[in-house]
N, C-alpha and C positions, 0 to 999 in steps of 0.2 A: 441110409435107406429108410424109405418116411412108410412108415407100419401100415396094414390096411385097416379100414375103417370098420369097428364094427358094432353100431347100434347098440345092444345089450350089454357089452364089455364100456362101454362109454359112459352112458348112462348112470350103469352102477355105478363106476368110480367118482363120476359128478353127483348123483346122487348123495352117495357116501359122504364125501367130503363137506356137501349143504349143510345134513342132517349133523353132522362131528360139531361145524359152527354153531350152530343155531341151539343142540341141546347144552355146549358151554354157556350161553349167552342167559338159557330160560333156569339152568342149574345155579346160576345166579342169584335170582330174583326173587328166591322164599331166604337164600341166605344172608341178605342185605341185614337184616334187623338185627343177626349173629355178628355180622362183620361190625356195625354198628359198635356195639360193646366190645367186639376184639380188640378197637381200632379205635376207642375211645372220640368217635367220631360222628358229629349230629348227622341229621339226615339231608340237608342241603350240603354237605363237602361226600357223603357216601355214597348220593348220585350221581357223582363224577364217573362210578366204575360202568355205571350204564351208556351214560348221556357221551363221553368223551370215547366210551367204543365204539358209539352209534355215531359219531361226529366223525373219529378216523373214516368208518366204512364209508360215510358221504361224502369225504376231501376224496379220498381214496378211486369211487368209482367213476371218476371223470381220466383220472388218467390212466384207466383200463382199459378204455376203447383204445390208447395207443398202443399200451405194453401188448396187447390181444395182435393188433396190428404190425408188433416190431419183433415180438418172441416168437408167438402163438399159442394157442392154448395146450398145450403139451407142457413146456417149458412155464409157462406163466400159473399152470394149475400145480403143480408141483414146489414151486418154489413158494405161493401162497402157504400151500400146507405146511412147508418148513417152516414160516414167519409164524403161523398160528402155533404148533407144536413148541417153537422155542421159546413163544408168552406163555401159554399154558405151564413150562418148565420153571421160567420167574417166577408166576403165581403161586406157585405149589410150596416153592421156597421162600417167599416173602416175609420178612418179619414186621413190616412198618406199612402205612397204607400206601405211602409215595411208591414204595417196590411194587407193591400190587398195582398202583395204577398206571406205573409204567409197562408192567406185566401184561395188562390188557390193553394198551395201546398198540403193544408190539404185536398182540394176536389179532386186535381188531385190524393190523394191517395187512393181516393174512387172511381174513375173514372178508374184508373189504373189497378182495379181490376176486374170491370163490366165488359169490354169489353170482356177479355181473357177468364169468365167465363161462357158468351152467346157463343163465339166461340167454347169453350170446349163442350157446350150440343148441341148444333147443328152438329159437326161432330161426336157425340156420336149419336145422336139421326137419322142421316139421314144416310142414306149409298153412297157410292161416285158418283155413279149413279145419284141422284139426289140431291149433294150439288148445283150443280150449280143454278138450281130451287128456292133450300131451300135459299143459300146465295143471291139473288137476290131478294126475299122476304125480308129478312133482311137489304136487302141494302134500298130497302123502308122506310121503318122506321129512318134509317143513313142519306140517302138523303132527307127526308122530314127537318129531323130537321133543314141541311144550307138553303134548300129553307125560311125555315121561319124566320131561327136564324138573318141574316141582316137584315131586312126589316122592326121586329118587333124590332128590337135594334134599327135602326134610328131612328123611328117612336116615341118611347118610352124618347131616348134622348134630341131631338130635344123639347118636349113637355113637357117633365115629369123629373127628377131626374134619372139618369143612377141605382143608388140603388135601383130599381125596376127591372133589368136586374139579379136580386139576389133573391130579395124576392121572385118573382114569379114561381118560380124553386123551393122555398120549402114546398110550398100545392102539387105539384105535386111528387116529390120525397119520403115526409111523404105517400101519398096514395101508391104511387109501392110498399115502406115496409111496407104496411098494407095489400095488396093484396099477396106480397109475405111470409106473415106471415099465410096465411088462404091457399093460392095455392101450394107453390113453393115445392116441391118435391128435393131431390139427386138423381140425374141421373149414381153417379159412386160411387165403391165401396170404403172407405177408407182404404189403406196402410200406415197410420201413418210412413211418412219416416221422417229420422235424419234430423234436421235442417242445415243450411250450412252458418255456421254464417261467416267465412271470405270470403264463396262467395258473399254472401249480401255485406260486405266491398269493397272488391276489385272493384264490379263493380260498385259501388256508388260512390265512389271516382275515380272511372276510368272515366264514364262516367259524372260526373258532372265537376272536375277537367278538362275534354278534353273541352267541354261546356261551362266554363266559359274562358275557353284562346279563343275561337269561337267570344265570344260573348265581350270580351276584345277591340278585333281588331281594333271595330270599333272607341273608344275612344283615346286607348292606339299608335294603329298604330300595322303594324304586326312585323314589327323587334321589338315591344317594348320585355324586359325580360320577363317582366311577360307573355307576350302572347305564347313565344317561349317554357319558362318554364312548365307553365299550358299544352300545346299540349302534351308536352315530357312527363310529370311528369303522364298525364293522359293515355297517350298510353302505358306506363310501368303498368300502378296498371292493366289495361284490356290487358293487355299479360299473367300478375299474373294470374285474372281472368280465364282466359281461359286454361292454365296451369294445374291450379286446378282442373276445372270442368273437363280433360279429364283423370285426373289421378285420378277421384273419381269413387267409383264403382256403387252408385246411386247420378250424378252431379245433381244440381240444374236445369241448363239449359242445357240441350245435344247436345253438337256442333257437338256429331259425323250423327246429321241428316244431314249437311252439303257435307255428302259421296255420297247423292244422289243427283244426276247431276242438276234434273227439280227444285227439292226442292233449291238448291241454286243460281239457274239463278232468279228464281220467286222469293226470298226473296231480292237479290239486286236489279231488278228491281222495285218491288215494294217499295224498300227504297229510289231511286233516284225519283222515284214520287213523294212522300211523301215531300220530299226535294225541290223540282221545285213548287208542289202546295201550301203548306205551306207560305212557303217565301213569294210568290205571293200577298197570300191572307191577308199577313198585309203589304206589300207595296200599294197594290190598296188604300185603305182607307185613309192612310195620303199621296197620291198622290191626293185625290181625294177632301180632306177635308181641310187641310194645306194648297194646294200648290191652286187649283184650287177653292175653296171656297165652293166647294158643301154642302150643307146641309147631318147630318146624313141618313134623310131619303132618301134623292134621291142614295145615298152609298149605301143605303141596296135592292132600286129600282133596280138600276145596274146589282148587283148581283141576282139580283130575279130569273127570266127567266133560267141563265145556272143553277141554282140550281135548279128548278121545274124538267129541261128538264136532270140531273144526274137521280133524282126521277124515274120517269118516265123511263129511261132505264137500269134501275138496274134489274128491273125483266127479262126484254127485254136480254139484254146481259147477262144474268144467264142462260134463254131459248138456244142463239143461243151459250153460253159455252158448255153444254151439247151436242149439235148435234156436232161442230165443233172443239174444245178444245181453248185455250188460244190465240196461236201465232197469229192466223187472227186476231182478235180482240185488240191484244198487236201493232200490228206492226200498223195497223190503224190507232188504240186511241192516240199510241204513235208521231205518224208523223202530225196529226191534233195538239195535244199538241206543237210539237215544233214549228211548222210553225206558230202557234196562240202565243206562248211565243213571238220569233221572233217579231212579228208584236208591241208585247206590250213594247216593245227596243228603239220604236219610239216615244216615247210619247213630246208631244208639248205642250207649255201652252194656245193651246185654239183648242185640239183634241176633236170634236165633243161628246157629251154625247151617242149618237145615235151609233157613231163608236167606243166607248168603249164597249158599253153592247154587240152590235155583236160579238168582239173578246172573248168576256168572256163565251158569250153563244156556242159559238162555240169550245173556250176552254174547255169549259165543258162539252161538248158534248164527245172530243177525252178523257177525263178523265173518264166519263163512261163506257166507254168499257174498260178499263186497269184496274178499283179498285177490282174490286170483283175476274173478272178470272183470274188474274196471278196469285192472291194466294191460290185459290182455287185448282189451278192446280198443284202448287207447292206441296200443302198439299195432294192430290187425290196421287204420288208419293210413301209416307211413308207408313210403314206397322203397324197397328193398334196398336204397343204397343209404338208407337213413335210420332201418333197424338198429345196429348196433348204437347210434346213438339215441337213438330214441330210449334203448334198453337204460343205458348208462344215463340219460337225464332224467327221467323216471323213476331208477334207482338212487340217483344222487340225491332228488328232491325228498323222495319215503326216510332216509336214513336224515339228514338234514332237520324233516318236520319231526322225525322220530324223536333225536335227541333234544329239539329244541320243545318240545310237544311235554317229555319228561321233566326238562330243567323248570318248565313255566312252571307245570302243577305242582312240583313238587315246590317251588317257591311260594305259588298260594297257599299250600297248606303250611308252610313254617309261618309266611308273614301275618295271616290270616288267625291262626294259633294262637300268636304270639300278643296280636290284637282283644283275641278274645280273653285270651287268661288275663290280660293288663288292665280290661272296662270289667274283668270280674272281681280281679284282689282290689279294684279300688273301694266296688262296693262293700267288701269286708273289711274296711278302717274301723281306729277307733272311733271314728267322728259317728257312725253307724249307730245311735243306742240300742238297737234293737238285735243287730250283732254282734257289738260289746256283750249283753246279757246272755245270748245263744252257746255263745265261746265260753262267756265264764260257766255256765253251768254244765257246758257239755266237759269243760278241764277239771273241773271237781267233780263228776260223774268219772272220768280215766282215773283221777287221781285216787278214788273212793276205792274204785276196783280192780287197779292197779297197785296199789297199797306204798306211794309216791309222794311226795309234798305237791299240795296246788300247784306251785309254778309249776313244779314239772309236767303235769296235770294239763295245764293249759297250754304248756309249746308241742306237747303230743297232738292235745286236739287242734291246735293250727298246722300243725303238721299234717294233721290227717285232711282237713279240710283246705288246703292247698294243694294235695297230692288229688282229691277228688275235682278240683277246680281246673287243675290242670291238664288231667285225663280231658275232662269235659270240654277244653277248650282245643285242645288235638282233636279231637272228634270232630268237633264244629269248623275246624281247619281242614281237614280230610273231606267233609261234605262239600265245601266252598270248591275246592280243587275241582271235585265229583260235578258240580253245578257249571264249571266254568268247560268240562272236559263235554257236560250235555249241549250247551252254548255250538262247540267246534263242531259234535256230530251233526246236528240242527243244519248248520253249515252247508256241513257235505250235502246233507240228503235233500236240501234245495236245489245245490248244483247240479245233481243227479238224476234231476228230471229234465236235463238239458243235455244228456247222451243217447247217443242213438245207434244203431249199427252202421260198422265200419265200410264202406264202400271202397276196397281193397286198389288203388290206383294201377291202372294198367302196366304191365312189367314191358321195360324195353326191350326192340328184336334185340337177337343177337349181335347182328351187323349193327345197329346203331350206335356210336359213339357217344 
């Protein structure tokens, strides 16, 4: 007997479940620089715990729109939560980084499905009149989770065992699929449609294949083969991809919503966000922890504030979506992003703590206003029998640019790094006379007052002036990323003077077939 529907018991349990994803995903992201040295692991192989969650969630939400279609959202929300709970329980236990990466593979495929399926009842459940409202609501619950996801990660690391950043996430995950076992309702009818088993292929291999030459880069170098190879190799299977899905007569993921003008400005848009904030948000922490010595907790301090103050204008910028549509609020959010990106280009090794959290709050600030109404407005566009996919290729592309968005920057700043420290030790040869003399007398000055022999004296001070050389040239690596992430916002916020309000297509009678 199929439960009755009922609005606030719904909600909560979608709610719930968003918020349990999303604060594992930002509980993360001060921890990276921890795991880093746990895990004996640079920081192009550490981003995989990001980049390949965010890449599951993108394979992942194209074949949502079927499971939504074949299970329903009752059965399919439930069983996500189990997939996420069962990675959270790997992680917790992991003693090598391969278990943990597989640990979050398994959750991001639990995760991957939450999200696309609170998105699917909410533009089911509200009408486009008042998505803006509704998704601005929802952003509360998304936005609380980063406010607290840093803060309680530093907090927890610094004091405790990072495997409590795991455990804790599954008393609360087990409760949503308890509540969603006694609440949760299906909100849509099922069409049992055919499975599309080389679509699954194609863009799995498309997108993870493109993904791992991304994220190669930073190691291999970008003329290396493999890097060139992986790009090629992965842009051909997502041509396949896409190929197929238009010459299917019910595709998997429907590219032909791409026909509509708003719906495709709003989905690249919002995919070059996704791209610029991402990247961002795991360069700040091993900028912050690595290079400058901050403590986890004072990393997740940092971030506190622009995370509260996203909170807080989610509903805010949902309200004035509604009255105003998307473009004010895009061109805005998006020109405060870049000019704040900008600013973070410049970073120094002894950039005030005080003048980081301003630009971040302030970054997050122009990020509030862009997350919810560009794609709301994109999706306001489509005509009701194209919502769920519209949802699901929208979300496919944000999580896709997300992870690929991460893998670039953080490959600028290793290659980038790696460049600078190389045109700097060369300057410091002996062929140098003028650094010859600087070294020797700064090695008889250690040795003087170190009370050492010269030599020892002078492999101290190249010691030491390598270890400043190389901070130096992470910095200058970090900026490049920061420069290249201002480049993407720039982007967007051209594009986003080419949205305009959604002029809602007329809904078919009833009677019409």
């Amino acid at each position: 007997m199929e439960k009755e529907f009922h609005m606030g018991r719904t909600l909560t349990v979608l709610l719930l479940g968003a918020f349990i994803s999303i604060l594992n995903q930002t509980l993360l992201n001060v921890a990276i620089p921890h795991l880093m040295n746990e895990f004996n692991v640079s920081a192009t192989t550490v981003q995989w715990l990001s980049t390949a969650y965010m890449l599951v969630n993108g394979v992942l939400v194209p074949v949502t729109a079927f499971l939504i279609n074949s299970y329903g959202t009752r059965a399919l929300f439930m069983s996500a939560m189990g997939l996420f709970t069962a990675g959270a329980v790997l992680c917790s236990l992991s003693n090598s980084f391969v278990l943990m990466l597989i640990g979050r593979i398994i959750q991001a495929s639990g995760a991957g499905i939450i999200m696309p399926v609170v998105m699917n009842v909410f533009l089911t459940v509200f009408p486009p009149e008042k998505r803006g409202t509704a998704m601005g609501t929802m952003g509360i619950a998304m936005m609380f989770a980063p406010a607290l996801g840093p803060t309680l990660s530093g907090w927890i690391v610094e004091h405790y065992t990072w495997r409590i950043l795991f455990i804790m996430v599954i008393p609360l995950a087990l409760l949503d699929i308890l509540f969603a076992f006694r609440w949760l309702t299906n909100v849509n009818k099922l069409t049992k449609p055919k499975f599309d088993f080389w679509g699954v292929v194609f863009s799995t291999l498309g997108f993870g294949i493109l993904l791992y030459g991304f994220s190669s880069a930073g190691d291999k170098g970008w003329e290396s083969v493999t890097v060139l190879g992986s790009l090629f190799v992965g842009a051909i299977f997502i041509m396949l991809f896409i190929l197929r899905e238009l010459r299917m007569e019910v595709p998997m993921l429907e590219f032909r919503v791409f026909k509509y003008d708003i719906f495709t400005v709003s989905t690249i848009v919002g995919g070059l966000v996704n791209m610029a904030m991402f990247g961002a948000m795991l360069l700040l922490p091993i900028y912050l922890q690595n290079i400058r010595g901050f403590t986890p907790l004072q990393s997740g301090l940092l971030l506190l504030p622009g995370a509260l103050l996203m909170g807080v204008m989610s509903p805010i910028s949902g309200a004035i979506f509604d009255k105003i549509g998307a473009r004010p609020l895009a061109i805005v959010g998006l020109f405060i992003t870049a000019v704040m990106t900008f600013e973070f280009s410049k970073l120094t090794s002894d950039t005030s703590f005080s003048h980081l959290m301003v630009m971040y709050t302030v970054r997050s600030f122009g990020m509030s206003l862009i997350m919810m109404s560009v794609q709301t407005e994109g999706l306001n566009q489509l005509p009701p029998q194209l919502g769920a996919h519209g949802t699901a290729m929208s979300n496919t592309m944000r999580q896709v640019a997300g992870s690929i968005g991460t893998a670039l920057l953080v490959t600028v700043m290793s290659t980038r790094s790696t460049l600078h420290i190389t045109d700097a030790a060369n300057h410091y040869t002996s062929d140098n006379p003028f650094v010859s003399e600087d070294l020797a007398a700064l090695g008889q000055s250690v040795a003087a007052s170190a009370g050492v022999p010269v030599e020892t004296g002078y492999s101290l001070a190249l010691q030491s002036v390598f270890g400043i050389v190389s901070e130096k040239g992470t910095i200058e690596g970090i900026n490049d990323a920061f420069i290249v992430a201002t480049w993407i916002a720039i982007i967007a916020l051209l594009l986003s003077f080419f949205l305009r309000r959604a002029r809602k297509p007329a809904r078919k009678p009833k009677h019409a077939k």
